[in-house]
N, C-alpha and C positions, 0 to 999 in steps of 0.2 A: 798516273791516269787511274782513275777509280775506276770497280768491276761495277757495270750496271747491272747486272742481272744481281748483285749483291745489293745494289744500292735501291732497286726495283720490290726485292724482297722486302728487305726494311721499313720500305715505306707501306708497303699493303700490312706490316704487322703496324705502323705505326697508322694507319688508317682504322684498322682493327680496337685501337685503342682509344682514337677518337670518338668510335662509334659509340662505345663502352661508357666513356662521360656522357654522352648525350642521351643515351639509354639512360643512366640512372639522374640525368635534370631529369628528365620523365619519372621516371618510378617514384623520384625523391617526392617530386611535388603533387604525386596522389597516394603521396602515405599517408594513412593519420598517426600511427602507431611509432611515436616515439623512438622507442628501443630500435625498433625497424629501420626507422628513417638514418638513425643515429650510424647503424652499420652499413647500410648504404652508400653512406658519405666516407666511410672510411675505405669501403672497398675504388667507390670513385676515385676518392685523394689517392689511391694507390695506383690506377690507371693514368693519373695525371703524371704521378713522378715516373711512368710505364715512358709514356709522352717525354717529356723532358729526356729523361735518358737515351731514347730513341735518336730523337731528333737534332741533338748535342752529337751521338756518335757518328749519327751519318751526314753531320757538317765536318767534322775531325776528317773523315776519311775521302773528303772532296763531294759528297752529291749536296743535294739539295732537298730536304723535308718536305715532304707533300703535307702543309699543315689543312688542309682542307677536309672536310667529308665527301664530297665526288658527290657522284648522280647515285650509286651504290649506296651510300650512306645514307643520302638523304628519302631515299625509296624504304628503308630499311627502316626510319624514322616513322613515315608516314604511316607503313602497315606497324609498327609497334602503339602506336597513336589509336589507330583502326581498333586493333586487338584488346586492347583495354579499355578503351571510349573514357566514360568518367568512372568507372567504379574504382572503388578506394578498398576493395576485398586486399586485404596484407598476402593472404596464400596465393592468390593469382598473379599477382606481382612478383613475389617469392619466385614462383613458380616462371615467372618469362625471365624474370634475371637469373636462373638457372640457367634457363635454356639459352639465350643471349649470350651467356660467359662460358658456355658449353661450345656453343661455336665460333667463339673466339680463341678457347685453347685448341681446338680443332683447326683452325686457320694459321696459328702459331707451329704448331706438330707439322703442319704442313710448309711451312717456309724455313722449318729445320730440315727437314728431309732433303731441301733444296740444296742447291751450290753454293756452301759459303765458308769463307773463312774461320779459321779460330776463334779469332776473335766476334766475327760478327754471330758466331755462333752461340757464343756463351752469350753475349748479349741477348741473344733472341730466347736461350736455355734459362736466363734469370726470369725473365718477363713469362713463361709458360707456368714456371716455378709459382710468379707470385699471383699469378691467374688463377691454378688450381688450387693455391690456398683461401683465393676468394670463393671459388663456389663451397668449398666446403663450409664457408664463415657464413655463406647464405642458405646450404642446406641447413647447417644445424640451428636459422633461424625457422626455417621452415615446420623443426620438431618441435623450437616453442612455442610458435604460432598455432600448433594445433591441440 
């Protein structure tokens, strides 16, 4: 019998990640700036394999993947839409996918601090891991861009 409240966690960090690709469809496609765009998409493709690993583990251990965005998610979309409208400025972009990936190792920190296995821990501990490696990969484009 699977722990829900483990398998409940998992899936809001795997929510968390979903949100995280759909954010950078956004940012990707009002970059203009190359270079920008380029590590965008890596920081994304790493969110996806976030996803995959996620979603893989909490089939292994009996739940079931919330692959969806929720009403959460898609509210979350709408004022990120809002916030930027059409400007293609590289630093304000910069600047929400900081903040964006900032509240998702925040939402991660907090689903560790939860009830959960070993194992589902280190899983959740790799994925904060490679979360704080993206903001910093988006700060220091932030230093080039200015």
């Amino acid at each position: 019998m699977p722990n829900t409240k483990t398998i409940e966690s998992l899936n809001q960090l795997l929510q968390g990640e979903y949100m995280a690709v759909e954010s950078f469809n956004n940012f990707i496609s009002k970059l203009e700036d190359e270079d920008v765009q380029q590590a965008f998409k890596e920081v994304q493709k790493q969110h996806r394999e976030n996803i995959g690993k996620l979603a893989s583990y909490i089939q292994d251990i009996g739940g079931q993947p919330n692959e969806n965005l929720g009403m959460k998610g898609k509210m979350g979309e709408i004022k990120l839409n809002m916030d930027l409208g059409s400007r293609t400025d590289a630093n304000e972009i910069i600047k929400k996918a900081i903040e964006g990936e900032t509240k998702g190792v925040n939402m991660a920190e907090k689903v560790l601090r939860g009830d959960l296995d070993e194992r589902s821990r280190d899983i959740a501990g790799e994925i904060l891991q490679q979360d704080r490696k993206s903001i910093e990969k988006i700060k220091n484009l932030l230093q080039i861009a200015n």
